[in-house]
N, CA, C and O atoms as CSV, one atom per row, in Angstrom:
chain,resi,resn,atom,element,x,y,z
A,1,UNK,N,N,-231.933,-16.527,219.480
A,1,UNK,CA,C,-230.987,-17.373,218.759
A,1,UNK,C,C,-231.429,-18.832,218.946
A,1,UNK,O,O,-231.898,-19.253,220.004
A,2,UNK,N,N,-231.234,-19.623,217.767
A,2,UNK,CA,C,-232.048,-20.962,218.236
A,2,UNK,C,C,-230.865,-21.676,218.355
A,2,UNK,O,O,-229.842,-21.185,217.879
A,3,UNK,N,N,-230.819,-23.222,219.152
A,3,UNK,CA,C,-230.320,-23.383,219.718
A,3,UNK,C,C,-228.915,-24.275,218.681
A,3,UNK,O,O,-227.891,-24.701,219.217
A,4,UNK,N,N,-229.293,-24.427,216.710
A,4,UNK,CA,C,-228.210,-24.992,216.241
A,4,UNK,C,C,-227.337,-23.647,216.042
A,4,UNK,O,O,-226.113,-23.767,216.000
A,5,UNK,N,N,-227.982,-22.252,215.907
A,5,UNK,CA,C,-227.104,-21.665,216.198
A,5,UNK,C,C,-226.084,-21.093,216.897
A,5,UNK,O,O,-225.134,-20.474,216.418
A,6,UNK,N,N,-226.340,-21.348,218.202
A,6,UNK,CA,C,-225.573,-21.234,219.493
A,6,UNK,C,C,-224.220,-22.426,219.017
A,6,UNK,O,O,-223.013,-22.186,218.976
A,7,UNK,N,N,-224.938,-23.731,218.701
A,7,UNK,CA,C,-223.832,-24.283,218.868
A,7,UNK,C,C,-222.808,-23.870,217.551
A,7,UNK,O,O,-221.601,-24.114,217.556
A,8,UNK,N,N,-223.282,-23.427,216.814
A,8,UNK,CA,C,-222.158,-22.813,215.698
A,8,UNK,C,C,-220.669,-22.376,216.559
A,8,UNK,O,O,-219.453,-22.549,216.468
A,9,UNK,N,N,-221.785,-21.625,217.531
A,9,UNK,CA,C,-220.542,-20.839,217.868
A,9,UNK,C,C,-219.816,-21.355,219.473
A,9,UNK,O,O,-219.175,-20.564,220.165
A,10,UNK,N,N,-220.034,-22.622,219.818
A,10,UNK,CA,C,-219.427,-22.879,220.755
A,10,UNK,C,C,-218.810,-23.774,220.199
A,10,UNK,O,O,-217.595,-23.718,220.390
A,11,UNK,N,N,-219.366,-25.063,219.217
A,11,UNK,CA,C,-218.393,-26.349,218.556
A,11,UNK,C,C,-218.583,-26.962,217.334
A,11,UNK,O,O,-219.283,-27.960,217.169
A,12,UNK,N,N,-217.784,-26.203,216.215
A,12,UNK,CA,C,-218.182,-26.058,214.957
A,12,UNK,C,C,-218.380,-27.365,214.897
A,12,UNK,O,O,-219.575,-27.620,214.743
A,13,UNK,N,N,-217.810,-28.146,214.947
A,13,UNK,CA,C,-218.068,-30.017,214.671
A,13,UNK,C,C,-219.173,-30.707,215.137
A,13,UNK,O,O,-219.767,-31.550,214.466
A,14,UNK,N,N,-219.395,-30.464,215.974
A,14,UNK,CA,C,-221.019,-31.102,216.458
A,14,UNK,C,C,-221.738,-30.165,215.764
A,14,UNK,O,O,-222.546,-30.826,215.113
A,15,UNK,N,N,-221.954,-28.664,215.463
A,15,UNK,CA,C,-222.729,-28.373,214.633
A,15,UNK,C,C,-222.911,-28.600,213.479
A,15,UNK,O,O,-224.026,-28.548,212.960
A,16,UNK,N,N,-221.629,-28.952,212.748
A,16,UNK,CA,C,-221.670,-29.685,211.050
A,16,UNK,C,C,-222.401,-30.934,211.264
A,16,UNK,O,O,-223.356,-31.165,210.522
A,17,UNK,N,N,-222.009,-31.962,212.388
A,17,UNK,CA,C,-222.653,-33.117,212.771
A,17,UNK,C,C,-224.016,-32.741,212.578
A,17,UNK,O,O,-224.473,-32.743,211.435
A,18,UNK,N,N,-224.865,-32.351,213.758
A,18,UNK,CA,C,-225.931,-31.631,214.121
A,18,UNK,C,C,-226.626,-30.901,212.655
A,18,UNK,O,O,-227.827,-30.638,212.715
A,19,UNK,N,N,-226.039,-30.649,211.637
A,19,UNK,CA,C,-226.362,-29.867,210.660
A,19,UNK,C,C,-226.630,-30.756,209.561
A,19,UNK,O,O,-227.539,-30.601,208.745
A,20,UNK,N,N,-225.913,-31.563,209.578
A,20,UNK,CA,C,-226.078,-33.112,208.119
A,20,UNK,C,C,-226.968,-33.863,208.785
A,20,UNK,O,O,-227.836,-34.244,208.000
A,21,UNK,N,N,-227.166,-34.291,210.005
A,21,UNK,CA,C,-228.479,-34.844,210.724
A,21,UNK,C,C,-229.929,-34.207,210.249
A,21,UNK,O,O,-230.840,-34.752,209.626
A,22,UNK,N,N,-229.811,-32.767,210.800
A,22,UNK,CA,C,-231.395,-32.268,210.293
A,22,UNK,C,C,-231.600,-32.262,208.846
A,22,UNK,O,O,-232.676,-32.461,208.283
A,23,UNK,N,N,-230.283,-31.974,208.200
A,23,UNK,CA,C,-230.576,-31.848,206.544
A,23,UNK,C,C,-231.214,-33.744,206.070
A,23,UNK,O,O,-232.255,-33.979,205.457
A,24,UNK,N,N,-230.430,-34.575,206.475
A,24,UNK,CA,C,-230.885,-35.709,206.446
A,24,UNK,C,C,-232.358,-36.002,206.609
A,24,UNK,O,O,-233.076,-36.308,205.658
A,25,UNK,N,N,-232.845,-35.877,208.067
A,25,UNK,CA,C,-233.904,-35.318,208.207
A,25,UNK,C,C,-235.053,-34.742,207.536
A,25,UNK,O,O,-236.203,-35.178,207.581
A,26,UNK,N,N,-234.539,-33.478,206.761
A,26,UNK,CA,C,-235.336,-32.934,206.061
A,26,UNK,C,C,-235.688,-31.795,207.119
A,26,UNK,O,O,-236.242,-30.803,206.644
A,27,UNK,N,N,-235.442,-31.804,208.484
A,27,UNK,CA,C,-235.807,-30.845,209.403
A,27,UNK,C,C,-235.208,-29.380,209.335
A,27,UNK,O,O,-234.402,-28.952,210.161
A,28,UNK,N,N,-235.754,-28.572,208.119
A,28,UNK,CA,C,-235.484,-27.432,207.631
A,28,UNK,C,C,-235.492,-26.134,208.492
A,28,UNK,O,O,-234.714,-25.188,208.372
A,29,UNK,N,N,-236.527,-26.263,209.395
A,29,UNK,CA,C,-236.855,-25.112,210.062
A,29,UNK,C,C,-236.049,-24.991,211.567
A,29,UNK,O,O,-236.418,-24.173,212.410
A,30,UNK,N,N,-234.965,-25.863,211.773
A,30,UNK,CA,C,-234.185,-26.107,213.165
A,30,UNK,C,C,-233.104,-25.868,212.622
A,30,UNK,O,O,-232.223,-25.497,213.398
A,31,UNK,N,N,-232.701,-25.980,211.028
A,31,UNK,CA,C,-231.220,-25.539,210.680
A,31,UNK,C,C,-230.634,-24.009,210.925
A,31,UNK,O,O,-231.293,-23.085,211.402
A,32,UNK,N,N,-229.778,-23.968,210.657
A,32,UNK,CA,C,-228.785,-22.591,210.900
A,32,UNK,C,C,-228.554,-21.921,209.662
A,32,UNK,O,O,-227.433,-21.843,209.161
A,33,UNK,N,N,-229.581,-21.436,209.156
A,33,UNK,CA,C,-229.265,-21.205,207.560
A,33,UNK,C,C,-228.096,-20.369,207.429
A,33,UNK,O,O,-227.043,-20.767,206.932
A,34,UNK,N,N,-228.413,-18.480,208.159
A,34,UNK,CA,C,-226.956,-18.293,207.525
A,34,UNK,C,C,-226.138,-18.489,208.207
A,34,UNK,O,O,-225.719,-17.393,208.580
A,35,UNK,N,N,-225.389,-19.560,208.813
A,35,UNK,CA,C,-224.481,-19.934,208.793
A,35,UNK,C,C,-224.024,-21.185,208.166
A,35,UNK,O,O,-222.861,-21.586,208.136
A,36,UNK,N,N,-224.994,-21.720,207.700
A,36,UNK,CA,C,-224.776,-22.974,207.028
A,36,UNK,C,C,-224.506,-22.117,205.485
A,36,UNK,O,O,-223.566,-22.450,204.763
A,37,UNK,N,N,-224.990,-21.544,205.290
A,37,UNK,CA,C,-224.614,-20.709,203.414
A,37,UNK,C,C,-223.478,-20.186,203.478
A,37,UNK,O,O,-222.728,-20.438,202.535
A,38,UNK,N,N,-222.961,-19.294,204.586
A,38,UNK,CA,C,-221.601,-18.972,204.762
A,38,UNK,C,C,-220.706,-20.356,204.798
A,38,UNK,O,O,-219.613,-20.366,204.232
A,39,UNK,N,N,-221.037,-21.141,205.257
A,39,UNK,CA,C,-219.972,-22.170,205.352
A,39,UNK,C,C,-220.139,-23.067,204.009
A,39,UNK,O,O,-219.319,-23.959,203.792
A,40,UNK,N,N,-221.203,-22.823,203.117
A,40,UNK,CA,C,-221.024,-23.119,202.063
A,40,UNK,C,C,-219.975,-22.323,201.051
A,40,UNK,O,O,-219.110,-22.759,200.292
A,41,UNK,N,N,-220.368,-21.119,201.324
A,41,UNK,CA,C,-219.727,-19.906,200.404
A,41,UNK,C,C,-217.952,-20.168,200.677
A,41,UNK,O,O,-217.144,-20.124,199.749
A,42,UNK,N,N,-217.636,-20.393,201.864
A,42,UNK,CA,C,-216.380,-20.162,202.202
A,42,UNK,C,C,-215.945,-21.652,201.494
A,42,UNK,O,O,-214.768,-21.913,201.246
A,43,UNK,N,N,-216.870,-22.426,201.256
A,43,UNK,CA,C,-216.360,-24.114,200.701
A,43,UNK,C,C,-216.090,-24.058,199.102
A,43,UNK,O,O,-215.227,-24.683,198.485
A,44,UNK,N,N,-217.027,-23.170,198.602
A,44,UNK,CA,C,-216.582,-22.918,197.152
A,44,UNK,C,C,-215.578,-21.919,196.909
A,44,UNK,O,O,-215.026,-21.927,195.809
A,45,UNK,N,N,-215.251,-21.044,197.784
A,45,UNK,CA,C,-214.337,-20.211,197.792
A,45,UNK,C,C,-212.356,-20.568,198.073
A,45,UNK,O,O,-211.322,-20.071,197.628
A,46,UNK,N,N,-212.675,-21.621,198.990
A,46,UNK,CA,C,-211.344,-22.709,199.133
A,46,UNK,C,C,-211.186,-23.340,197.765
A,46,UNK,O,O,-210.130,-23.161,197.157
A,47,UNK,N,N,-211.953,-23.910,197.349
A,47,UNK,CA,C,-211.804,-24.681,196.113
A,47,UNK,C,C,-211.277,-24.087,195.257
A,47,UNK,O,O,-210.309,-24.572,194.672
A,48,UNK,N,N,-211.928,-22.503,194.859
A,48,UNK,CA,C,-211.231,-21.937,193.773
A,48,UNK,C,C,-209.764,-21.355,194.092
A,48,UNK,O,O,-208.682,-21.431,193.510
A,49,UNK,N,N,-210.089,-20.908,194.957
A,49,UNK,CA,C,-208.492,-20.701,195.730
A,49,UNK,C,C,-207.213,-21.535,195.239
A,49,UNK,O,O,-206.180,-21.236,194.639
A,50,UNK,N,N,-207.925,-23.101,195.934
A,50,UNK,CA,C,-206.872,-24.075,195.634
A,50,UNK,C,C,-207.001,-24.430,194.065
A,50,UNK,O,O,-206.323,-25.396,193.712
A,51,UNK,N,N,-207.617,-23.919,193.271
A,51,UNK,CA,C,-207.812,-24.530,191.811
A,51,UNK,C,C,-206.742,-23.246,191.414
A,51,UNK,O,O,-205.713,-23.461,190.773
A,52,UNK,N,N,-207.056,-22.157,191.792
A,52,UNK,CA,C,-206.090,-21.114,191.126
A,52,UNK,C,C,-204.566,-21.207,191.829
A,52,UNK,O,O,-203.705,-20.705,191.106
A,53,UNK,N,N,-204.060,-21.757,193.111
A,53,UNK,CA,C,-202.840,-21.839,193.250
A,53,UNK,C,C,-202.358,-22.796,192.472
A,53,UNK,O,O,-201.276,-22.569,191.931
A,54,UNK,N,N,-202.996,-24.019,192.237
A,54,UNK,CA,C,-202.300,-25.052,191.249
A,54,UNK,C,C,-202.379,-24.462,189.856
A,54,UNK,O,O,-201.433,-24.835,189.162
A,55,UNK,N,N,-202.931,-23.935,189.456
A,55,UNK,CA,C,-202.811,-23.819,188.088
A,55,UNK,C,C,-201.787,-22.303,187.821
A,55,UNK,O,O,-201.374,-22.011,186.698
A,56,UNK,N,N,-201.547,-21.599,188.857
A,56,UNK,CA,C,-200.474,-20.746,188.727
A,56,UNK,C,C,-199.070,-21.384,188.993
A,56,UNK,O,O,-198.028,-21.010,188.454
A,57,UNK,N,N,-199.207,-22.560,190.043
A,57,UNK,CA,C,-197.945,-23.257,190.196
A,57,UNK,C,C,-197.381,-23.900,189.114
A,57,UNK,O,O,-196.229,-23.742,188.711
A,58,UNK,N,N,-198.471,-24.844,188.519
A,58,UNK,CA,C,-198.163,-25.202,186.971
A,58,UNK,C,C,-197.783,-24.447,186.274
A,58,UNK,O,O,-196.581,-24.616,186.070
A,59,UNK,N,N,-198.355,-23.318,185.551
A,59,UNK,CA,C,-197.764,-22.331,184.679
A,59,UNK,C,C,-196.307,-21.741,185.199
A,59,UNK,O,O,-195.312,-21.686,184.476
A,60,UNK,N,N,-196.343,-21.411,186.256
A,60,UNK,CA,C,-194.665,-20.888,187.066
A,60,UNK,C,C,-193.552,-21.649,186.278
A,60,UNK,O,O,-192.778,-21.157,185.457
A,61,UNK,N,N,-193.638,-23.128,186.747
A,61,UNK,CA,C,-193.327,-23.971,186.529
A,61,UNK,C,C,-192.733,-24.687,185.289
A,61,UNK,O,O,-191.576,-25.059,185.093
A,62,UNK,N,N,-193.839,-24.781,184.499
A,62,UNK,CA,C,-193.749,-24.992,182.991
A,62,UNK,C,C,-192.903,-24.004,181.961
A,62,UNK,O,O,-192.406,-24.264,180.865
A,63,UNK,N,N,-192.937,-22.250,183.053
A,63,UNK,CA,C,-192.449,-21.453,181.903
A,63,UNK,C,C,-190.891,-21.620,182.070
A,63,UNK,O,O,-190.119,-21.382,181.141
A,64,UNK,N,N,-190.446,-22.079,183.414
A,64,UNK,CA,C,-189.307,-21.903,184.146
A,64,UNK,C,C,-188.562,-23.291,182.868
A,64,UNK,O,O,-187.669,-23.303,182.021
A,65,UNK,N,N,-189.498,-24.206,183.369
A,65,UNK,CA,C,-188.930,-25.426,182.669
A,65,UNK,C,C,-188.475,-25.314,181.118
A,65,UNK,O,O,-187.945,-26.216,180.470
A,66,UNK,N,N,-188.753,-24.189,180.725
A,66,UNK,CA,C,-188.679,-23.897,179.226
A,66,UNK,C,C,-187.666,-22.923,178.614
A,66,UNK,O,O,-187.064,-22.853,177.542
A,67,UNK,N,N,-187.736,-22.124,179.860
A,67,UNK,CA,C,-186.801,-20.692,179.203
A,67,UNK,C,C,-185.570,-20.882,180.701
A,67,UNK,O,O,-184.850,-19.935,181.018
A,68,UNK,N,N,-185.541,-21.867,181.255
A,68,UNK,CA,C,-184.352,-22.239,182.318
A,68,UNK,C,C,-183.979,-23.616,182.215
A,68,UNK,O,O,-184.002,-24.374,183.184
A,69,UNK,N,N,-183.640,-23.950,181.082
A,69,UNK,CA,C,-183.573,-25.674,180.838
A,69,UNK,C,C,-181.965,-26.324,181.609
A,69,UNK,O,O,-181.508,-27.467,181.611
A,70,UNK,N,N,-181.404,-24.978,182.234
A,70,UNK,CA,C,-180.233,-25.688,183.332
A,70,UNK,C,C,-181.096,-25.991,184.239
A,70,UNK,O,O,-180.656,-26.892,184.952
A,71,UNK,N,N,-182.318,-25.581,184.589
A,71,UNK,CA,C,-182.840,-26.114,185.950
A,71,UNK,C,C,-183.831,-26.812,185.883
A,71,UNK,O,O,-184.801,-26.465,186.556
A,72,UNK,N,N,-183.937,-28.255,184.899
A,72,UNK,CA,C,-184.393,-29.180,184.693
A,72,UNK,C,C,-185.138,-30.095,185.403
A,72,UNK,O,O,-185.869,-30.986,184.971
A,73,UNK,N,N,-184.735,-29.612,187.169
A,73,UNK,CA,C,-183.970,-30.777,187.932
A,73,UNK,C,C,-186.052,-31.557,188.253
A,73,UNK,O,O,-187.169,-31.066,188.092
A,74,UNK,N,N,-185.486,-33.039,188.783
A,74,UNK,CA,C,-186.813,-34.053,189.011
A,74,UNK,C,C,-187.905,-33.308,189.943
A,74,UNK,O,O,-189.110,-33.556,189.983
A,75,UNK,N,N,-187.194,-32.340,190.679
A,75,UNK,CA,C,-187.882,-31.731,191.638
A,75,UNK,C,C,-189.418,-30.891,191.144
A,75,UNK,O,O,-190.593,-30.880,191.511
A,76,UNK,N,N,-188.426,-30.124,189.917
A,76,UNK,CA,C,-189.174,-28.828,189.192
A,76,UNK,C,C,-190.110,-30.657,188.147
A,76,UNK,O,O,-191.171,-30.864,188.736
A,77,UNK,N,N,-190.027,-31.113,187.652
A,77,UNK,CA,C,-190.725,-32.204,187.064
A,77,UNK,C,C,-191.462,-32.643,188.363
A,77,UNK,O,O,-192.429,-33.202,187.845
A,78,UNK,N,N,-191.619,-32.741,189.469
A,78,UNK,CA,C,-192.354,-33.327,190.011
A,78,UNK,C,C,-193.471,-32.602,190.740
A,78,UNK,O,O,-194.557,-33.010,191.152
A,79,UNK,N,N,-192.945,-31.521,190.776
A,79,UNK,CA,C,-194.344,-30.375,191.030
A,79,UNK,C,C,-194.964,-30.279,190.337
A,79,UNK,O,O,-196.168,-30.191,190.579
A,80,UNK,N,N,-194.498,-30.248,189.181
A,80,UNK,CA,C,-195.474,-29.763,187.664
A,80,UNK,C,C,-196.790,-31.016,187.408
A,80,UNK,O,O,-197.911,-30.845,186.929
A,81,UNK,N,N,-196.188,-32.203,187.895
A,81,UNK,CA,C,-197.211,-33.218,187.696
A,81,UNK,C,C,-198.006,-33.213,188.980
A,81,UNK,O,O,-199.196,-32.932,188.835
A,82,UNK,N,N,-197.635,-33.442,190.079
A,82,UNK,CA,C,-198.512,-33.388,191.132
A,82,UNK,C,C,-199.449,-31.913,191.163
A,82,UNK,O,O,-200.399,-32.031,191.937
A,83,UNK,N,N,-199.407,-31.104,190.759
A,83,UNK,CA,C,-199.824,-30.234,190.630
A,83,UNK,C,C,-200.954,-30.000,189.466
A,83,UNK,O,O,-201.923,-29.243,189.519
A,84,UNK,N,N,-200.603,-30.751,188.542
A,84,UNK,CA,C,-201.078,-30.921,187.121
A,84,UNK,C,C,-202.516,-32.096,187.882
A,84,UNK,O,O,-203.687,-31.718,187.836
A,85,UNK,N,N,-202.158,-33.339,188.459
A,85,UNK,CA,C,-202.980,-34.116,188.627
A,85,UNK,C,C,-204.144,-33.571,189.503
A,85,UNK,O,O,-205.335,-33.873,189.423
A,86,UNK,N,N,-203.476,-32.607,190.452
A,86,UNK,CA,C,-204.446,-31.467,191.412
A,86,UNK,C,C,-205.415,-31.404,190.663
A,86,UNK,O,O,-206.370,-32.152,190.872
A,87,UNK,N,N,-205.427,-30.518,189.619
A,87,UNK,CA,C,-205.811,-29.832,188.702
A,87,UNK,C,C,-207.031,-30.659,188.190
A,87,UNK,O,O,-208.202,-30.290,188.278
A,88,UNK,N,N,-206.490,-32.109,187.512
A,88,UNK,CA,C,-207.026,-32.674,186.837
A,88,UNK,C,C,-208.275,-33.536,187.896
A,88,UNK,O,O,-209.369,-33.995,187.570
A,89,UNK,N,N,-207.920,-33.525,188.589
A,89,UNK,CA,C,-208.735,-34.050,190.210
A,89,UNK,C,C,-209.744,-33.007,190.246
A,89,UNK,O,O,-210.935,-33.227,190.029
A,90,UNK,N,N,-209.451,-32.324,190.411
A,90,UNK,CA,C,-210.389,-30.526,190.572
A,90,UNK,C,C,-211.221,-30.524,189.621
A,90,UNK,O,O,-212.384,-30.258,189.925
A,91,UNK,N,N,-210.926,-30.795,188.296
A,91,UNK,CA,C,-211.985,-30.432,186.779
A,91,UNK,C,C,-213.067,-31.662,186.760
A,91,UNK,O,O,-214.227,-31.556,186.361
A,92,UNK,N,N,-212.393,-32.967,187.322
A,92,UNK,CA,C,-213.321,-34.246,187.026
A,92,UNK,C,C,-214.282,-34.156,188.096
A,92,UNK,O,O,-215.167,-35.010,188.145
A,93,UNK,N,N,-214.218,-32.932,189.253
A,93,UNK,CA,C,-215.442,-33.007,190.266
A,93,UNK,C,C,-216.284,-31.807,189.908
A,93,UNK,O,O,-217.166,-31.616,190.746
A,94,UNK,N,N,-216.274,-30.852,188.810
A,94,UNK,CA,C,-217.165,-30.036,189.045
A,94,UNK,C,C,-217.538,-30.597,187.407
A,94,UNK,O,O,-216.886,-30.723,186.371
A,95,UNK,N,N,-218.949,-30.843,187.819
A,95,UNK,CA,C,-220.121,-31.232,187.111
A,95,UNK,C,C,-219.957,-30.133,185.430
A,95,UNK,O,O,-219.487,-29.025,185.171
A,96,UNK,N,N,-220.654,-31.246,184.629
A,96,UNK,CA,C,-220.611,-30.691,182.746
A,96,UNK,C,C,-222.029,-29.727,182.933
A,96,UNK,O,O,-222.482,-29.102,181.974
């Protein structure tokens, strides 16, 4: 086991440290590959996660606001936008 992999597993933070250093570097052959791809994989995997809870919260939301117009209230309006802007935050970072 070489030795950025050890530290994976004793202190994830000095190894992310330790890990953007060699990539900086260019020092390819001291990195932790699979664990650095897993911790990629699990980074695109959060994202969609959080891209699909907002955009189900929105829709929840929007249908409620439509076919429950007694429950109007600023609250149900204020999820829908913070949620909406999530969204819109989320689409303007992944590349055309």
């Amino acid at each position: 086991m070489n030795a950025t992999k050890a530290l994976y597993e004793m202190d994830f933070h000095l190894w992310l440290k330790e890990t953007v250093n060699l990539l900086c570097k260019g020092d390819v052959e001291k990195l932790d590959l699979e664990n650095l791809a897993e911790e990629i994989e699990d980074m695109e995997n959060s994202r969609k996660d959080a891209l699909e809870s907002n955009l189900i919260r929105v829709l929840q939301h929007l249908l409620k606001w439509k076919y429950q117009p007694q429950k109007q209230t600023n609250s149900r309006k204020a999820s829908i936008t913070e949620h909406s802007l999530s969204l819109n935050k989320a689409f303007k970072k992944v590349p055309a």
